[in-house]
C-alpha positions in Angstrom: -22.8 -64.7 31.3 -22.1 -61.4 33.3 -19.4 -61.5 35.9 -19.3 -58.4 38.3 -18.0 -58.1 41.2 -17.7 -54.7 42.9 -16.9 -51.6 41.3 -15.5 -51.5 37.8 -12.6 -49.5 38.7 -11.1 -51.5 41.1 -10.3 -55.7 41.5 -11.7 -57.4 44.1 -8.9 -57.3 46.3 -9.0 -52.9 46.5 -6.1 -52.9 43.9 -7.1 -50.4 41.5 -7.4 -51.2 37.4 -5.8 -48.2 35.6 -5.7 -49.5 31.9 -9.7 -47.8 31.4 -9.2 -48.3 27.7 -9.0 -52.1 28.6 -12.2 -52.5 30.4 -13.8 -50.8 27.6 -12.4 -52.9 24.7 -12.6 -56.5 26.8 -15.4 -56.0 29.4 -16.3 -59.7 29.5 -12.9 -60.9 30.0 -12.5 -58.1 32.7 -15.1 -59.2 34.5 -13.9 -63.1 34.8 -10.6 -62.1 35.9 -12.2 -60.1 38.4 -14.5 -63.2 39.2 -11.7 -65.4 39.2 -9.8 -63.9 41.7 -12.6 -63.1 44.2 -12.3 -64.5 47.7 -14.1 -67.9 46.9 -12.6 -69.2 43.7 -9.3 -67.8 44.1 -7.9 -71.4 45.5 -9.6 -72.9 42.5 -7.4 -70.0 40.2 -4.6 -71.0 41.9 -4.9 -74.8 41.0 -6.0 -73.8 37.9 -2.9 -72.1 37.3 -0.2 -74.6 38.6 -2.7 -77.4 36.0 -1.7 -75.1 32.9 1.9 -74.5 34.3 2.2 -78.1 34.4 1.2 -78.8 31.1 3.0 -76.3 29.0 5.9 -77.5 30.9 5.3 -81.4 29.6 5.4 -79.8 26.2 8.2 -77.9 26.0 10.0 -81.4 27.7 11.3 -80.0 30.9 9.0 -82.6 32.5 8.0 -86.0 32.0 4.7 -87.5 31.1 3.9 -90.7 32.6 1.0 -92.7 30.1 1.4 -95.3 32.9 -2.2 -96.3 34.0 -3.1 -96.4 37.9 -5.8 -99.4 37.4 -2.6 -101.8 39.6 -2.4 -99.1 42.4 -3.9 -100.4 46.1 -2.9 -104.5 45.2 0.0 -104.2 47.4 -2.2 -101.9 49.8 -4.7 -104.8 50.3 -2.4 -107.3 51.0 -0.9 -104.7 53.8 -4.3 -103.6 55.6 -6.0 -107.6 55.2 -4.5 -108.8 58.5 -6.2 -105.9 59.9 -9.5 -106.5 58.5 -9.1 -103.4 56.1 -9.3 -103.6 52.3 -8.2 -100.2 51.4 -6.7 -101.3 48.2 -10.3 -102.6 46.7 -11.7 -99.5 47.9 -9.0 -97.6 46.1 -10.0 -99.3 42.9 -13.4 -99.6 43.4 -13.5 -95.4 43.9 -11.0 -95.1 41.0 -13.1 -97.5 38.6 -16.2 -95.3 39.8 -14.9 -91.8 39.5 -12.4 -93.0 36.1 -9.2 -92.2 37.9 -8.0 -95.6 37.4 -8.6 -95.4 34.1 -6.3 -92.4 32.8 -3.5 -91.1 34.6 -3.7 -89.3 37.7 -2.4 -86.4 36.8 -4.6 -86.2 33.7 -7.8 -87.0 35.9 -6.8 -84.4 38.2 -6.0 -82.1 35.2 -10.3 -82.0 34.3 -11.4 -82.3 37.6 -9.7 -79.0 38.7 -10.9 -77.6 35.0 -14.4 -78.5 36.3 -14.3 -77.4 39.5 -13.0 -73.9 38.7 -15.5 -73.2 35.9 -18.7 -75.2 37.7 -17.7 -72.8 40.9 -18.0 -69.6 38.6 -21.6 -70.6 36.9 -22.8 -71.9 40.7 -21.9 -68.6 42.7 -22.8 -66.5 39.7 -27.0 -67.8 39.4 -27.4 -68.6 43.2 -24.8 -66.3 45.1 -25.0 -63.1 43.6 -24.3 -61.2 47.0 -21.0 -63.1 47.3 -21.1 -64.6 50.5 -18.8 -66.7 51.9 -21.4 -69.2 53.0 -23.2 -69.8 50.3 -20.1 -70.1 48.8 -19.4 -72.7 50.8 -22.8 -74.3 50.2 -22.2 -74.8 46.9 -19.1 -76.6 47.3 -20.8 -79.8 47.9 -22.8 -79.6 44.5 -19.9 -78.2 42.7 -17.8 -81.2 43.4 -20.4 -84.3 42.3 -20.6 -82.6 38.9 -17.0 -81.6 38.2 -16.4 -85.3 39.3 -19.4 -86.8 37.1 -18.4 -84.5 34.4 -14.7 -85.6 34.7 -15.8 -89.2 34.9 -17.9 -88.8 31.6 -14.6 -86.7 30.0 -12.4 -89.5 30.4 -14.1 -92.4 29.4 -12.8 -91.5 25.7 -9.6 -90.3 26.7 -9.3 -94.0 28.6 -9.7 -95.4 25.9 -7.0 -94.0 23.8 -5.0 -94.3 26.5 -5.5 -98.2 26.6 -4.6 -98.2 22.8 -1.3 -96.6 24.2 -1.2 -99.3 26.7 -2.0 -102.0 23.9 0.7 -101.2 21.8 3.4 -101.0 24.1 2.4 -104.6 25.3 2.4 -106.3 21.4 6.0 -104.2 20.8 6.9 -106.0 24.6 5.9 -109.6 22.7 8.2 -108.4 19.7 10.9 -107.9 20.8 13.5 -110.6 21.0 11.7 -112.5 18.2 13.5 -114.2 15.1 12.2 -113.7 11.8 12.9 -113.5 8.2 13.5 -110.8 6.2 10.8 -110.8 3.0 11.5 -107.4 1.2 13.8 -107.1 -1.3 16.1 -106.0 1.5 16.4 -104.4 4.8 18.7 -101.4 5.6 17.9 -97.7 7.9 15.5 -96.9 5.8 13.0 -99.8 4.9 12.5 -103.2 5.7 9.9 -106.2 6.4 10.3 -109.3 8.6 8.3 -112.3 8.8 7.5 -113.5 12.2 5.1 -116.3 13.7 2.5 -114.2 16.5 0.2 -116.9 17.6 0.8 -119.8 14.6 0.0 -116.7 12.1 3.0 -115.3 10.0 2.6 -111.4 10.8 4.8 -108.8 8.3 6.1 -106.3 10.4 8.1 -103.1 9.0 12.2 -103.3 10.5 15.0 -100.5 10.3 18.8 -102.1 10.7 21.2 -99.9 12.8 23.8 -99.9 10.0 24.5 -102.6 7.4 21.9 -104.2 5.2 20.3 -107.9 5.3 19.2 -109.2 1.8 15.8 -111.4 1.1 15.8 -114.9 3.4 17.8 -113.3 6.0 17.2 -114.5 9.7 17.0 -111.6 11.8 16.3 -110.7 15.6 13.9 -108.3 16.6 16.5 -106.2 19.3 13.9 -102.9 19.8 11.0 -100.6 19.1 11.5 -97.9 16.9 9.6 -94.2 17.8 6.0 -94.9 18.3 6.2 -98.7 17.8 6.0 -97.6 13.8 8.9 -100.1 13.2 11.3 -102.5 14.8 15.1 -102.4 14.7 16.6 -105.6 13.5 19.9 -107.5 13.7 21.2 -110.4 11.8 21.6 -113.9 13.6 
């Protein structure tokens, strides 16, 4: 796909492009920053931009990531708005089970849909607005947005689903904890360890860590906490 927009030697904005030897080497990346900071899909850069921000700043931990799923959001909202005859919290969930929002995270959601919208807006105005102009630009807005949100709808139905297994885990670690249970290894110590337990009239083995000490074989032992990842289960004797 070819991106131009106005004359090579200058952005669309007037400012001037110097670095000659750049446009030569990397044309086609030249000409999707110029096309992503024309006039109409500069908002959509923007967003864009504050997404990546966003995310790099999850992974190097100076913010949080919430795996906390949205599907409860609007219950207390229904409740609220019945008196007045208004059910904005079913149509909150019924637009979020539609469109997947209630299914992931919002932010993650969010995340693809301005993904979509940014590179859907640059293959729209490129085939049918190749005079740039600001109203068919605006046209397309309509069009751009039902398929960045079907194709973010048919994006996170996977990712939902890994996300539930997130979900799933942190409920059976929930059930766990606070459980008694004997110790059926040779021992258990920081290191390694197994503990019997009953989950639904079933003995289930489940790997334990102590937090100092070590229990032998036949030990009784409380489940007090989940270790990293649910992997194991820390353990103290009763």
């Amino acid at each position: 796909m070819r991106f131009f927009f106005g004359n090579w030697n200058s952005l669309s904005f007037g400012v001037p492009l110097k670095s000659h030897r750049f446009q030569t080497a990397f044309p086609n990346v030249f000409e999707l920053f110029q096309a992503a900071i024309s006039p109409h899909q500069i908002l959509l850069s923007l967003l864009l931009a504050l997404v990546v921000c966003y995310w790099l700043l999850v992974i190097l931990g100076a913010l949080d990531f919430e795996t906390d799923l949205p599907d409860d959001l609007g219950d207390g909202d229904a409740d609220a708005h019945h008196a007045h005859g208004v059910n904005t919290g079913g149509a909150w969930l019924t637009a979020g089970r539609l469109f997947g929002f209630s299914q992931v995270p919002i932010v993650v959601w969010l995340s693809f849909l301005v993904l979509f919208l940014w590179f859907l807006s640059l293959v729209l105005n490129e085939k049918w607005n190749p005079a740039h102009s600001t109203l068919q630009a605006f046209i397309l807005i309509l069009p751009n947005l039902i398929g960045s949100l079907i194709i973010t709808k048919l994006v996170t139905i996977p990712v939902a689903k890994l996300f539930k297994a997130m979900a799933d885990s942190d409920t059976e670690a929930e059930e766990v904890i606070g459980r008694t249970g004997t110790v059926c290894s040779v021992e258990a110590d920081e290191t390694y360890g197994q503990l019997e337990i009953t989950a639904n009239g079933a003995p289930l083995l489940i790997n334990v860590r102590t937090q100092g000490g070590t229990l032998a074989k036949g030990s009784q032992a409380k489940i007090t906490a989940a270790g990293p990842d649910n992997a194991f289960y820390f353990i103290e004797s009763v």
